[in-house]
C-alpha positions in Angstrom: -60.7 169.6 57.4 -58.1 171.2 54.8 -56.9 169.1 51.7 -54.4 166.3 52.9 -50.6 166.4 51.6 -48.2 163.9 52.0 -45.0 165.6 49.7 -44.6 168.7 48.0 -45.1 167.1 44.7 -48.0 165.5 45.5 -51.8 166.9 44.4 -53.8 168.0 47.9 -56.1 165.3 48.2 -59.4 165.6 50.5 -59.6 163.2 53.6 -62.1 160.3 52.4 -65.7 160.9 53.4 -66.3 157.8 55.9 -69.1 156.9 53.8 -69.4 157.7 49.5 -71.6 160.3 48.4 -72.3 160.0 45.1 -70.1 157.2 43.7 -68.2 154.5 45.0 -64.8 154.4 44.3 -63.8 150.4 44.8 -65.7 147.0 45.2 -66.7 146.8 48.5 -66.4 150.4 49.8 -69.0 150.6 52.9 -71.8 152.6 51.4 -74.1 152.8 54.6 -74.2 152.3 58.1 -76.6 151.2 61.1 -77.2 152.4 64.7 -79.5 150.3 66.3 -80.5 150.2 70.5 -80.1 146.3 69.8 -78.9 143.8 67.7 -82.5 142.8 66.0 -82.8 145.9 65.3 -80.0 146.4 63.6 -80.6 143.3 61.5 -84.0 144.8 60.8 -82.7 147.9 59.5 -80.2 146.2 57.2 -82.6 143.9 55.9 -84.4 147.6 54.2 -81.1 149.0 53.0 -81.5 149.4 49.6 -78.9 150.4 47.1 -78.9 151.3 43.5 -75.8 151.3 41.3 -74.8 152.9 38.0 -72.3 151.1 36.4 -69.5 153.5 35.5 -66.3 153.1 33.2 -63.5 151.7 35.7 -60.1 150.7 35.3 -58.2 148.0 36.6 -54.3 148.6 36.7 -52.4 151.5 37.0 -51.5 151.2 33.3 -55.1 151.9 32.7 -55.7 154.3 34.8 -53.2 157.0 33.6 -53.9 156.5 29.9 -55.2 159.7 28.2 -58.7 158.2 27.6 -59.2 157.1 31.1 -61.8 157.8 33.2 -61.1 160.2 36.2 -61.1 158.8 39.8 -61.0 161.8 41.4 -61.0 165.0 40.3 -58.5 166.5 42.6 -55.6 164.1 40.4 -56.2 165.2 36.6 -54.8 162.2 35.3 -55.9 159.7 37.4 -51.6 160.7 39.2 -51.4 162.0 42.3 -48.2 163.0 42.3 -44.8 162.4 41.2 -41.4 162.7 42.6 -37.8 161.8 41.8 
């Protein structure tokens, strides 16, 4: 699927993945899914999910995120700004 763009100004974002693949981008982003014939299996199989997390630099306002030292949320928008307009 080609790079989404919703105004000329904007940077040509990627569709999200339904599911991350190697970092999460938000608190509580889905980061598996289940398939079961039935619902105890289901249960079953989340019950052995395991996940392991890396706890990254993050920001928590827009003002944070576009400051020069700020860490990059996706690498398609250098600047943590995907676009600008006027």
């Amino acid at each position: 699927m080609p790079p989404l763009r919703f105004h000329p100004g904007m940077a040509a974002v990627p569709p999200p993945p339904v599911l991350p693949g190697d970092r999460v981008r938000y608190v509580g982003q889905p980061v598996a899914a289940v398939v079961a014939d039935a619902r105890s299996l289901a249960r079953d199989a989340l019950d052995r999910i395991e996940v392991e997390y890396e706890a990254l630099p993050a920001v928590g306002s827009v003002e944070a995120a576009i400051a020069p030292a700020a860490p990059l949320v996706h690498a398609e928008a250098p600047g943590n700004v995907g676009g600008s307009w006027r």
